[in-house]
Short mmCIF file of the C-alpha atoms (twelve columns), coordinates in Angstrom:
data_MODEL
# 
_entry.id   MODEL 
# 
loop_
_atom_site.group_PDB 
_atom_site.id 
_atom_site.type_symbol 
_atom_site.label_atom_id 
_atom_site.label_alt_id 
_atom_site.label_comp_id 
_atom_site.label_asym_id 
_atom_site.label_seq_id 
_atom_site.Cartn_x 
_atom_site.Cartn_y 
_atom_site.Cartn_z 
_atom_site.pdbx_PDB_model_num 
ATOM 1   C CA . UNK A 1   -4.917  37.925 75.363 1 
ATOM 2   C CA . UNK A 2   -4.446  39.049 79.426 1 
ATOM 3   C CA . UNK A 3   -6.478  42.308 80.603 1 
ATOM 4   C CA . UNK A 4   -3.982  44.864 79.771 1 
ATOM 5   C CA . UNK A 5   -3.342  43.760 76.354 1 
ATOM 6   C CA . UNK A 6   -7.545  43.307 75.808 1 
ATOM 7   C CA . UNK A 7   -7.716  47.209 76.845 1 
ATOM 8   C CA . UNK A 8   -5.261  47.986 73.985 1 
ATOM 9   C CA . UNK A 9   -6.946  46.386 71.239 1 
ATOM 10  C CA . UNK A 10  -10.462 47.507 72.623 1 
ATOM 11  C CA . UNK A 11  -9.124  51.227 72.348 1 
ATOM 12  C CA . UNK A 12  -7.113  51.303 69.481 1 
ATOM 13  C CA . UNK A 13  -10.077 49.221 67.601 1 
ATOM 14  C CA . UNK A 14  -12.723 52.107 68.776 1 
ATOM 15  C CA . UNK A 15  -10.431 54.338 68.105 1 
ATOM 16  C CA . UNK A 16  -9.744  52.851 64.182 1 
ATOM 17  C CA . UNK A 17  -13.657 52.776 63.901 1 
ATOM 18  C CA . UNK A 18  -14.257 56.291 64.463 1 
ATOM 19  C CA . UNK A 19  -11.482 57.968 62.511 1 
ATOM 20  C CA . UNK A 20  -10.549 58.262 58.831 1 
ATOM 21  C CA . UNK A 21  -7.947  56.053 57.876 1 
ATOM 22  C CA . UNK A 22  -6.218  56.076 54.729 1 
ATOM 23  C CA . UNK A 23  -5.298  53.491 52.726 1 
ATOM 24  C CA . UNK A 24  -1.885  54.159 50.634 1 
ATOM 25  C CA . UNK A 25  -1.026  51.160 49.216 1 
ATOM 26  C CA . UNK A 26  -3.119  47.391 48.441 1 
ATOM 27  C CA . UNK A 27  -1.255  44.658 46.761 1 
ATOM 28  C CA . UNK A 28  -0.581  40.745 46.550 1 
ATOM 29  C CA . UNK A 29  3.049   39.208 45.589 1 
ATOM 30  C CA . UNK A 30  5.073   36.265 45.684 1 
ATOM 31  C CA . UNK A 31  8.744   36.320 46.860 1 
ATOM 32  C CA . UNK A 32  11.639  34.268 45.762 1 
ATOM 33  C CA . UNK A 33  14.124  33.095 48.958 1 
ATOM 34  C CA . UNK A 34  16.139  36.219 50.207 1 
ATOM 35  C CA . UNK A 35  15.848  39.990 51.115 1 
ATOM 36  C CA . UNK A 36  12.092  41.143 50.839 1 
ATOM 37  C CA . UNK A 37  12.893  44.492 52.449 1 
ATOM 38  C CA . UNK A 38  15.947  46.834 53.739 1 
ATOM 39  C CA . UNK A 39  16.150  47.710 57.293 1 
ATOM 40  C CA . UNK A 40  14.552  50.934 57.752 1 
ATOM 41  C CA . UNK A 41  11.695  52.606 59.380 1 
ATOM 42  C CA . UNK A 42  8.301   52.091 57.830 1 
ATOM 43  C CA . UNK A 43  6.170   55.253 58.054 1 
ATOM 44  C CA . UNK A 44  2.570   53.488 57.477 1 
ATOM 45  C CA . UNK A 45  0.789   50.650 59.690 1 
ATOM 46  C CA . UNK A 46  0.700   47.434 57.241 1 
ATOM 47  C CA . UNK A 47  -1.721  44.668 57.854 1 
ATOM 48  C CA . UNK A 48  -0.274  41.302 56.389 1 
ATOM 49  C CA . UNK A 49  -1.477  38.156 55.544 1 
ATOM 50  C CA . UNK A 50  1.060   35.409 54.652 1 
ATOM 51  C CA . UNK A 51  -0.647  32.935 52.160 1 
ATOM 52  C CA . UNK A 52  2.004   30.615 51.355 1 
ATOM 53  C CA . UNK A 53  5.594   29.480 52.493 1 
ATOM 54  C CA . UNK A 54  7.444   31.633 55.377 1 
ATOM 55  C CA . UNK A 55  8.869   34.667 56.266 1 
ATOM 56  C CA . UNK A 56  11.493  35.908 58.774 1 
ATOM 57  C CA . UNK A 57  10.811  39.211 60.489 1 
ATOM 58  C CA . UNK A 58  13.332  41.327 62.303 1 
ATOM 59  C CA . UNK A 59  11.494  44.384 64.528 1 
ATOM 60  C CA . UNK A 60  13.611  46.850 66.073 1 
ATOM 61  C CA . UNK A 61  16.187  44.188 65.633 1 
ATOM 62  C CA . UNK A 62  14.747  41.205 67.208 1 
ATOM 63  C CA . UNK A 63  13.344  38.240 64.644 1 
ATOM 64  C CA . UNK A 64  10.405  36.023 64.593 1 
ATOM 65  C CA . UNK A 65  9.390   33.658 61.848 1 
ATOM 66  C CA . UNK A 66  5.813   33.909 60.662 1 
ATOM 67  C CA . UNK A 67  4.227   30.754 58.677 1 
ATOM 68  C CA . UNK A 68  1.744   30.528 56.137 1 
ATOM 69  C CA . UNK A 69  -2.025  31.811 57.091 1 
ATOM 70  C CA . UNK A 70  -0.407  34.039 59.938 1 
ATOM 71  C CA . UNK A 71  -1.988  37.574 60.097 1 
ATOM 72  C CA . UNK A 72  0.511   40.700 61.085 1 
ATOM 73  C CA . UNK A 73  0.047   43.977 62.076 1 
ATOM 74  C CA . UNK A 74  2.744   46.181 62.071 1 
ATOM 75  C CA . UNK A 75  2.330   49.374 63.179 1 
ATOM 76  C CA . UNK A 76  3.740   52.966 61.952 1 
ATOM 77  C CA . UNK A 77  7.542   54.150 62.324 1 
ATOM 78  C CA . UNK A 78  8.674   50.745 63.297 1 
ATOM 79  C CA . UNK A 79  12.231  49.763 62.155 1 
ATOM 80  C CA . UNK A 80  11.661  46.496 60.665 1 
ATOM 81  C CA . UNK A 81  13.185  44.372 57.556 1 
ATOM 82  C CA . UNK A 82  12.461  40.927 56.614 1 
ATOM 83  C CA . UNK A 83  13.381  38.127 54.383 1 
ATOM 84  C CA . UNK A 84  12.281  34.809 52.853 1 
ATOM 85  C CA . UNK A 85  14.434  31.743 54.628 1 
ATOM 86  C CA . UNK A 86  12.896  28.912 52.326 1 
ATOM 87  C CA . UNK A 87  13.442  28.306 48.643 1 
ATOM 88  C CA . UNK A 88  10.194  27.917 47.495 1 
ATOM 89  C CA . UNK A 89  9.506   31.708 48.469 1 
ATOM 90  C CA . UNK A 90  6.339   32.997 50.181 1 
ATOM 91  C CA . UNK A 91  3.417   34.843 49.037 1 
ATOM 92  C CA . UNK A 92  1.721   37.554 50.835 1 
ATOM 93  C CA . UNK A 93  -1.201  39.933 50.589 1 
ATOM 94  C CA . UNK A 94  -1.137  43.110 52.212 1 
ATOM 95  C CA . UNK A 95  -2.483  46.697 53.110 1 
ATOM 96  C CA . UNK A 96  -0.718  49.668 54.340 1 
ATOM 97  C CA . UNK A 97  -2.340  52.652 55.911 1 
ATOM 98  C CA . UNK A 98  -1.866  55.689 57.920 1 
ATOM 99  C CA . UNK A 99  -2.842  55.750 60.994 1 
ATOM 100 C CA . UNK A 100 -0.686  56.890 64.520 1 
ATOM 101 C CA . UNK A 101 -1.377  53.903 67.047 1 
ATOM 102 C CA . UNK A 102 -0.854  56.319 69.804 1 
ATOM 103 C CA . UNK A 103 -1.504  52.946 71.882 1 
ATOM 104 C CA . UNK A 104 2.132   51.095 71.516 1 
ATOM 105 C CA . UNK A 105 4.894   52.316 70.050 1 
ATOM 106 C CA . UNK A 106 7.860   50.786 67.485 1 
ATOM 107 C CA . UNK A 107 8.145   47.437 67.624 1 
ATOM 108 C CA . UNK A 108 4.656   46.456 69.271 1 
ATOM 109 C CA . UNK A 109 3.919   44.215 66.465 1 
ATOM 110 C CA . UNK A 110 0.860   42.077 66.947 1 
ATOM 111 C CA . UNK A 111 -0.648  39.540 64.868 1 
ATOM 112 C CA . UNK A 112 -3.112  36.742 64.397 1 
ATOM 113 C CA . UNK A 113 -3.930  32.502 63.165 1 
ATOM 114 C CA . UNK A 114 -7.220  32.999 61.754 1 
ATOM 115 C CA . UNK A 115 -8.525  29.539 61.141 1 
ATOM 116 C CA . UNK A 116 -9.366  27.725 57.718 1 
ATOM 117 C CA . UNK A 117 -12.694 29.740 57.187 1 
ATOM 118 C CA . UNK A 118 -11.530 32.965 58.871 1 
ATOM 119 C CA . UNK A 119 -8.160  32.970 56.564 1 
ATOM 120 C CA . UNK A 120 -10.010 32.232 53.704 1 
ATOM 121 C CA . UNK A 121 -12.294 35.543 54.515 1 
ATOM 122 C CA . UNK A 122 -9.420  37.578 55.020 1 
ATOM 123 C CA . UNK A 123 -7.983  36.282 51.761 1 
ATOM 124 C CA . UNK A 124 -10.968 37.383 49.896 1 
ATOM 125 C CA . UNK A 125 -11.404 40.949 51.580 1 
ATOM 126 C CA . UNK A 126 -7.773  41.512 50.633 1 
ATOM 127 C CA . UNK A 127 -8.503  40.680 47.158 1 
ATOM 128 C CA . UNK A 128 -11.448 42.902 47.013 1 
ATOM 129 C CA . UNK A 129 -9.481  45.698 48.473 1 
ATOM 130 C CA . UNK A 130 -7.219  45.292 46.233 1 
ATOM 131 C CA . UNK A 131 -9.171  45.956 43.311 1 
ATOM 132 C CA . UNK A 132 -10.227 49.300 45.229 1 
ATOM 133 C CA . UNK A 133 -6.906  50.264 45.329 1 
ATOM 134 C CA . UNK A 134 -6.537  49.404 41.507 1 
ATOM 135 C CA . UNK A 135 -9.772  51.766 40.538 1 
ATOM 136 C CA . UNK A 136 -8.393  54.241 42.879 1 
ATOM 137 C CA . UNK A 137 -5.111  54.638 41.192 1 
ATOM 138 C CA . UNK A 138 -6.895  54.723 37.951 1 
ATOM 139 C CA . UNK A 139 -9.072  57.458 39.010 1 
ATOM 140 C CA . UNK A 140 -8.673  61.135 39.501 1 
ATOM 141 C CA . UNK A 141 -8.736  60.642 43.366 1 
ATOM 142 C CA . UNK A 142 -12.413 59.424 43.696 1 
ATOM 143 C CA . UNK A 143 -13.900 60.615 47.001 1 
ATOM 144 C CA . UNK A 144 -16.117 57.587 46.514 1 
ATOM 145 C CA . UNK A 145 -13.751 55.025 46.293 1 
ATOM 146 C CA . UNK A 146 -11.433 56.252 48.914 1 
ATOM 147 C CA . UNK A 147 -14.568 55.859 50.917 1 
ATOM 148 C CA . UNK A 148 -14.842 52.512 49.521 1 
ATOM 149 C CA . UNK A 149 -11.671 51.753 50.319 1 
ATOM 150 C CA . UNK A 150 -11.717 52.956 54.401 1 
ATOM 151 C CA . UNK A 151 -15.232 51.186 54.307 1 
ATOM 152 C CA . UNK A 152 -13.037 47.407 53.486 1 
ATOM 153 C CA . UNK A 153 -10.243 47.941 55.819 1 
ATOM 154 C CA . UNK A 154 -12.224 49.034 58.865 1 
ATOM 155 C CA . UNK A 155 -13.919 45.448 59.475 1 
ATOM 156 C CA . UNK A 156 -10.815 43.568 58.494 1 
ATOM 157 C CA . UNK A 157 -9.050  45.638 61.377 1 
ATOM 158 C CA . UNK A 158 -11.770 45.091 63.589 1 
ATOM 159 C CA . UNK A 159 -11.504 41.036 63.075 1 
ATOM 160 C CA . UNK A 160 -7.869  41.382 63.706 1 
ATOM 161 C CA . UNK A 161 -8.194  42.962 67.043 1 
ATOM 162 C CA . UNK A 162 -10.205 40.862 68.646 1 
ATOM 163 C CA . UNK A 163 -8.133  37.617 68.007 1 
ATOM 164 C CA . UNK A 164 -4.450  39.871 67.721 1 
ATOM 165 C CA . UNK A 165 -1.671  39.107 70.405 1 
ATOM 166 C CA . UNK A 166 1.695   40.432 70.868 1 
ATOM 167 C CA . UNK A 167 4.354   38.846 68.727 1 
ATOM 168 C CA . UNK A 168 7.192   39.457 70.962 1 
ATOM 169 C CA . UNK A 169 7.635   40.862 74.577 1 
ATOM 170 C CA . UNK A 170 8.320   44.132 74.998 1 
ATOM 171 C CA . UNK A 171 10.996  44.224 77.549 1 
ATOM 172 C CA . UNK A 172 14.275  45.693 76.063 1 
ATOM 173 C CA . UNK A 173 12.953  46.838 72.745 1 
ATOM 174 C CA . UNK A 174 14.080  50.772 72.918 1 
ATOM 175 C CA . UNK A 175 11.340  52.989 72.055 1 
ATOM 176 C CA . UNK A 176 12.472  55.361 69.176 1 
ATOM 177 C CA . UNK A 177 11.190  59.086 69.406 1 
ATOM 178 C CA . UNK A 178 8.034   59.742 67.801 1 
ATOM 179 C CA . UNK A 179 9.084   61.538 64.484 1 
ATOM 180 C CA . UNK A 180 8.951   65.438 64.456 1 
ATOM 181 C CA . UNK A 181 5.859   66.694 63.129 1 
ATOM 182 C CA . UNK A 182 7.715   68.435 59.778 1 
ATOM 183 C CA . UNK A 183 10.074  64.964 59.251 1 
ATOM 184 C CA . UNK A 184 6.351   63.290 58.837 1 
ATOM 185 C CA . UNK A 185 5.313   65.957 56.525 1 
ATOM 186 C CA . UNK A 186 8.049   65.782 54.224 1 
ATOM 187 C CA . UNK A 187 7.843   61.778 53.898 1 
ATOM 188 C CA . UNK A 188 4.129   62.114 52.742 1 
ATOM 189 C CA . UNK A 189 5.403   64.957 50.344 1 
ATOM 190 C CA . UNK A 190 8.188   62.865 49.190 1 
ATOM 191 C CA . UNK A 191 5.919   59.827 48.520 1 
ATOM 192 C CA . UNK A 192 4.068   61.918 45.790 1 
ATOM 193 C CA . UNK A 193 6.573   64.007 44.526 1 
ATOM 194 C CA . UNK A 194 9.703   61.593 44.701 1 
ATOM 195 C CA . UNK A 195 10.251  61.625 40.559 1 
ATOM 196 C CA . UNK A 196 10.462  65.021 40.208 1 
ATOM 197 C CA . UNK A 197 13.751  66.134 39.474 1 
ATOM 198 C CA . UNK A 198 14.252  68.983 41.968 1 
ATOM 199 C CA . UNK A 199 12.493  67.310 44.918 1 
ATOM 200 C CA . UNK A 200 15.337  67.364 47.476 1 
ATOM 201 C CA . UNK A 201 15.918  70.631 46.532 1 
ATOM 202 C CA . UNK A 202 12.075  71.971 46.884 1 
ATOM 203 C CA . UNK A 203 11.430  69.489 50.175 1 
ATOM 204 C CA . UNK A 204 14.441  71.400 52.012 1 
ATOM 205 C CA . UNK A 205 13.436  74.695 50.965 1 
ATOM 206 C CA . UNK A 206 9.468   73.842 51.796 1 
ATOM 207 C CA . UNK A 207 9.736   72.408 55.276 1 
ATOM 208 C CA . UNK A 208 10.177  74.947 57.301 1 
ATOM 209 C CA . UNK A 209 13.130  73.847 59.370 1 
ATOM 210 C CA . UNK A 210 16.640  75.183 58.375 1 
ATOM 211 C CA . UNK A 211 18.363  72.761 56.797 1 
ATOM 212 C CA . UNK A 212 21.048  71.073 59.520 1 
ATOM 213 C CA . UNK A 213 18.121  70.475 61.730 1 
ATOM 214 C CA . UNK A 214 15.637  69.236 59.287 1 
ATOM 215 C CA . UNK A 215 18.261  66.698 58.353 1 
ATOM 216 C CA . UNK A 216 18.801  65.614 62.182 1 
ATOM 217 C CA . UNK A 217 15.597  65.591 62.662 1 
ATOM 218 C CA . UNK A 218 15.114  63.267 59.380 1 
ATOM 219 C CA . UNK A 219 17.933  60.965 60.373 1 
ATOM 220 C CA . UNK A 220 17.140  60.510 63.852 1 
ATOM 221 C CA . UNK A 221 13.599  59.134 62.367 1 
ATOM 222 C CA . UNK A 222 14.555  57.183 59.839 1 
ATOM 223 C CA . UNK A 223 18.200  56.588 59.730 1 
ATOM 224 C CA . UNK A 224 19.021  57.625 56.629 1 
ATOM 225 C CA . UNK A 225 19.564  61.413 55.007 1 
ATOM 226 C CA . UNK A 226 16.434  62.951 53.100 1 
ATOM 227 C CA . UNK A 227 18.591  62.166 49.701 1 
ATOM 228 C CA . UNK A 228 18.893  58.864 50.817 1 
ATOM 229 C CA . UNK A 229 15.924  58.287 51.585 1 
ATOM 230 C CA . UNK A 230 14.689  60.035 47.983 1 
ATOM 231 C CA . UNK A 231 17.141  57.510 46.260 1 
ATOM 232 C CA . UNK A 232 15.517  54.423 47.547 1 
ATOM 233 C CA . UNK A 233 11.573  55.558 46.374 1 
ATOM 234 C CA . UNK A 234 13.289  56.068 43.098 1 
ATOM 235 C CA . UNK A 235 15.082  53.328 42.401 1 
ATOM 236 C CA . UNK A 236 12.466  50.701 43.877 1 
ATOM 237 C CA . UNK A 237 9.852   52.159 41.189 1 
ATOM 238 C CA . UNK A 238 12.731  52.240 38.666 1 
ATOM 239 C CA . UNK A 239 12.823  48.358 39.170 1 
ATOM 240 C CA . UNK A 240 8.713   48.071 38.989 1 
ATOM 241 C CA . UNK A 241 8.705   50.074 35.654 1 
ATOM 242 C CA . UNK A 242 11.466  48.064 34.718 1 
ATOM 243 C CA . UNK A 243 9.415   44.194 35.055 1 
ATOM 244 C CA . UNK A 244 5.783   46.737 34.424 1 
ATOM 245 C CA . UNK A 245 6.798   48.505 31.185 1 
ATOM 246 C CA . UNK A 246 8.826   47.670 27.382 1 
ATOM 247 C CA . UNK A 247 10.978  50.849 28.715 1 
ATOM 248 C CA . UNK A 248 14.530  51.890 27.779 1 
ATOM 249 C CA . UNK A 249 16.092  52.646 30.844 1 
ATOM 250 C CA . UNK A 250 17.098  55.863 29.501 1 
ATOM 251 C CA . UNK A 251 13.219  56.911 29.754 1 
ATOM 252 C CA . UNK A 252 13.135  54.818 33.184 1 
ATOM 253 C CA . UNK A 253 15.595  57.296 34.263 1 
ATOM 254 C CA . UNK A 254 14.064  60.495 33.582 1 
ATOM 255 C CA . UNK A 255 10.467  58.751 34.756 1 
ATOM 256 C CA . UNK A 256 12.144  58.494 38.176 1 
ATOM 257 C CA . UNK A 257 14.230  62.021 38.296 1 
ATOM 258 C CA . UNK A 258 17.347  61.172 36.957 1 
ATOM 259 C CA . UNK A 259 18.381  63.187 33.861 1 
ATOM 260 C CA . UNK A 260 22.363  61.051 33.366 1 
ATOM 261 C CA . UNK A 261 21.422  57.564 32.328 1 
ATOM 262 C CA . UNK A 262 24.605  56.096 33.610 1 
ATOM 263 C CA . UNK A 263 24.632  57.911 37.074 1 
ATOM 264 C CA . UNK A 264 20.961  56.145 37.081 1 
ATOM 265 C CA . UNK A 265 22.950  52.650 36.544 1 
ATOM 266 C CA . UNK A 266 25.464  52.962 39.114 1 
ATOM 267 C CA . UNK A 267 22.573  54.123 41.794 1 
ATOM 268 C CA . UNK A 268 21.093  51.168 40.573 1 
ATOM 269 C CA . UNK A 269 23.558  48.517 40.757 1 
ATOM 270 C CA . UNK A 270 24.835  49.979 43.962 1 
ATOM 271 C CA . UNK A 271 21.462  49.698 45.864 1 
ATOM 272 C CA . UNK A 272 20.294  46.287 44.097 1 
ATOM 273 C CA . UNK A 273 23.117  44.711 43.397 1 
ATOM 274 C CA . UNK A 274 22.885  44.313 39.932 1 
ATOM 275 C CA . UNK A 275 22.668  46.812 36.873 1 
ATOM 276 C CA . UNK A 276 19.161  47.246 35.744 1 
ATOM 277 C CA . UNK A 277 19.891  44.940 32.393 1 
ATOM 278 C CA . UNK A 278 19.870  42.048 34.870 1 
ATOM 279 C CA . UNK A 279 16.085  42.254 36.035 1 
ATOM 280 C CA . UNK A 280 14.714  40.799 33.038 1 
ATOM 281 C CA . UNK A 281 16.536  37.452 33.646 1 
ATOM 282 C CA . UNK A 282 14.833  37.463 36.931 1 
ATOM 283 C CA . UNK A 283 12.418  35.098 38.091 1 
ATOM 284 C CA . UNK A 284 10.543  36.986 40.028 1 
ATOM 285 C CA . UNK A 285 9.008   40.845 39.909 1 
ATOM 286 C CA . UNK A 286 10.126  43.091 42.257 1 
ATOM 287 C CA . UNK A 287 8.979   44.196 45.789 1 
ATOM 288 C CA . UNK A 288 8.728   47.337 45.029 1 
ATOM 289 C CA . UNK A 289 4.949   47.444 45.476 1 
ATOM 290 C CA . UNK A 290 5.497   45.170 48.170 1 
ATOM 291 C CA . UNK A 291 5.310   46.229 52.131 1 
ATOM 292 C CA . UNK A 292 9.092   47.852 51.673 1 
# 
């Protein structure tokens, strides 16, 4: 890592050490070959660790390949999508959290080869934060374990940085706009109110922005419309409840905001490519609590 680079990681890690950070999401999943997610903007930093197999990696639309026991960071609003080139799959372990790395912007991806020990650590602390995450769902918002849960991350972040380099150079990656401050509002309100029938309706009326603007503003960050946007959380834990739960995707339907069953199944087929009877006869469970 040269000087300039060194000076990054020194004050983003200081600066990680001595703020909250929230973790939103914890999980571990293996991937058949193909799409793992859609090209899109991500709107949390994810910290990655690739157990098994590969993984290609496309960052404001340049690719990489990362092997198995590679470590990634990739930082909030980045437009990113990635997929699984070999047919034995990969496997990966992950965390996402927000944070604003006011550091780099999009598409200053870092990441890092811990060796055999070292991966093997990181393996572990991702399985213990994991099962943070799990009692934290399962609770009614613990303070204490979303302590717990800051208190795991911060040392894993703090190994990363001092071995992290740059995965690709930064000369011609366009810098996207930071996203405005009511467009970052509304994604967090989305993310816990996505099921809810009227959501669209309530997020417009709620943001404070009239409506033609809001959506500009919303498109220009993530390059989709807010119902667009709304349709995808939906329908990716549509598929989860789908492999999770003995459902009838009539109830599936309503769990996710959709009161027509059939309009349900042709939002469904459209974005997956396959009606919602097909996931059963799949071999693997979906990536819907995966770093999408």
């Amino acid at each position: 890592m040269n000087l300039p680079q060194r000076q990054t990681a020194e004050n983003l890690l200081a600066r990680v050490l001595r703020s909250p950070v929230a973790v939103t999401r914890v999980g571990q999943r293996h991937y058949t070959a193909g799409p793992g997610a859609h090209d899109e903007v991500v709107t949390t930093c994810r910290l990655i660790l690739l157990l098994a197999g590969s993984m290609r990696y496309t960052v404001e639309g340049r690719s990489f390949v990362l092997e198995a026991g590679t470590q990634i960071f990739v930082p909030a609003w980045t437009r990113r999508m990635w997929s699984t080139p070999l047919e034995h799959g990969c496997e990966i372990a992950w965390c996402e959290f927000d944070d604003d790395p006011v550091e780099f912007g999009p598409g200053h991806c870092f990441c890092r080869t811990p060796g055999r020990a070292a991966f093997a650590r990181e393996k572990r602390a991702l399985a213990e934060l994991a099962r943070l995450w799990q009692a934290h769902t399962r609770s009614a918002d613990d303070p204490l374990l979303r302590l717990g849960l800051e208190a795991a991350l911060k040392p894993m972040l703090a190994r990363f940085w001092q071995e992290a380099a740059p995965v690709l150079a930064q000369d011609g990656i366009e810098q996207a706009r930071p996203p405005h401050p009511q467009v970052r509002q509304a994604l967090r309100w989305l993310e816990e109110h996505f099921c809810e029938p009227d959501a669209l309706a309530r997020l417009e009326a709620a943001c404070g922005l009239t409506p033609n603007y809001f959506r500009e503003r919303f498109r220009e960050a993530m390059m989709c419309t807010p119902g667009e946007y709304l349709q995808r959380l939906r329908l990716r834990r549509a598929r989860y409840l789908i492999h999770a739960t003995g459902w009838q995707h009539k109830r599936i339907a309503a769990e996710v905001g959709y009161a027509d069953p059939l309009y349900f199944s042709r939002l469904y087929r459209r974005f997956w490519g396959h009606p919602p009877s097909a996931e059963l006869s799949a071999k693997d469970s979906p990536p819907t609590s995966g770093p999408d």
